[in-house]
C-alpha positions as a printed Julia matrix, in Angstrom:
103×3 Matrix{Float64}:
 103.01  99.97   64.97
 105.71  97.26   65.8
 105.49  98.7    69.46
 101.81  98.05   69.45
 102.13  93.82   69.22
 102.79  92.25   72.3
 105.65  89.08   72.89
 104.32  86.33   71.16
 102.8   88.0    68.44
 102.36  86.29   64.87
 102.36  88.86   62.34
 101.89  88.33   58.86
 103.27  90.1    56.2
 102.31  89.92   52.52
 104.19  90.8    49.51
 102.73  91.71   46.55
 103.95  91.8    42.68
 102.91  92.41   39.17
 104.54  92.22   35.75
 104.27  94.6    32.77
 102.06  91.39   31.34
  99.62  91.55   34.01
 100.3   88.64   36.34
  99.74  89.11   40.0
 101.26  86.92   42.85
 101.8   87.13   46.22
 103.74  85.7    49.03
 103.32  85.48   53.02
 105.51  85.28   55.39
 104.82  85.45   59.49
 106.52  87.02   61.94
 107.2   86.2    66.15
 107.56  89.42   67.61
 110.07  88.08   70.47
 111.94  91.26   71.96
 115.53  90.22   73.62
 115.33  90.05   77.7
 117.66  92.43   79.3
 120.07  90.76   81.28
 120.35  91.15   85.31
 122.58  93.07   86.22
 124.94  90.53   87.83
 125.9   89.29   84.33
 126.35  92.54   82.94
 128.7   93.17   85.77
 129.71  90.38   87.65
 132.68  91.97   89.16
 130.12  94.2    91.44
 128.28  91.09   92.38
 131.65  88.65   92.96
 133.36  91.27   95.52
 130.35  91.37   97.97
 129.01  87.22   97.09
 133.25  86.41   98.28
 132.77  88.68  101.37
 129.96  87.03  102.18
 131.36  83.5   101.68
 134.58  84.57  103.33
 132.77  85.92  106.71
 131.28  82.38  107.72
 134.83  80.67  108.73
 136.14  84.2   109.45
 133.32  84.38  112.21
 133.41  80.94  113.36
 137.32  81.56  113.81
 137.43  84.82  115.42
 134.65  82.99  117.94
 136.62  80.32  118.81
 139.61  82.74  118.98
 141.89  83.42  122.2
 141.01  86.62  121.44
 137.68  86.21  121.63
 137.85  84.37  124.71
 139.28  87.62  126.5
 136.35  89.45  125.47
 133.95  90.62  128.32
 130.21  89.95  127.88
 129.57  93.6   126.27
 132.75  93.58  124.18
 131.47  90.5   123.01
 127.82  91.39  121.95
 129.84  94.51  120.08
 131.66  92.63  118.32
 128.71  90.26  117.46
 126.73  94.0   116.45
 129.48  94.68  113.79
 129.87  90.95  112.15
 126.13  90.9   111.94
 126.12  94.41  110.31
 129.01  93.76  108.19
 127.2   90.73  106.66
 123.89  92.71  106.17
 125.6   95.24  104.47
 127.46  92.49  101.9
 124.62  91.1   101.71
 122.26  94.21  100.25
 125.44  95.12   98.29
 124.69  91.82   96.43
 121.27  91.51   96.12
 121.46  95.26   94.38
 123.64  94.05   92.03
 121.29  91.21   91.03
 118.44  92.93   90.57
């Protein structure tokens, strides 16, 4: 029946009593149903939402210095948009890694 009430709920409960010389009384109490929230999953492990939320962090100056890199600079035009292909995919894949451990 408890499963029945939705959040919120008031329910009152009444308790009866009697004694052997006849006197009846009762008592009322009420009740908030108010079931506990399940926690996201982040908080329940934050370790597999840290590693991929760092990577992500990490990959903005690692970009920005790998473009501005010597390295970089050698690149032809096609090496170039590879290398762009894999930084982009890299941070797409961090980036659903995360966002499945939040939710």
């Amino acid at each position: 029946m408890w499963d029945s009430f939705i959040q919120g709920d008031i329910i009152t409960i009444r308790f009866y009593s009697r004694d052997t010389l006849g006197n009846e009384n009762y008592e009322e109490i009420n009740v908030l149903k108010d079931d506990p929230v399940d926690l996201p999953k982040f908080l329940t492990n934050p370790i597999g939402f840290l590693i991929p939320t760092i990577g992500l962090v990490a990959m903005i100056p690692f970009t920005i210095k790998l473009n501005r890199s010597r390295y970089s600079k050698a690149l032809n035009k096609k090496e170039k948009d590879k290398l762009g292909k894999v930084l982009v995919a890299t941070f797409f894949l961090l980036s659903l890694i995360a966002l499945f451990n939040f939710f």
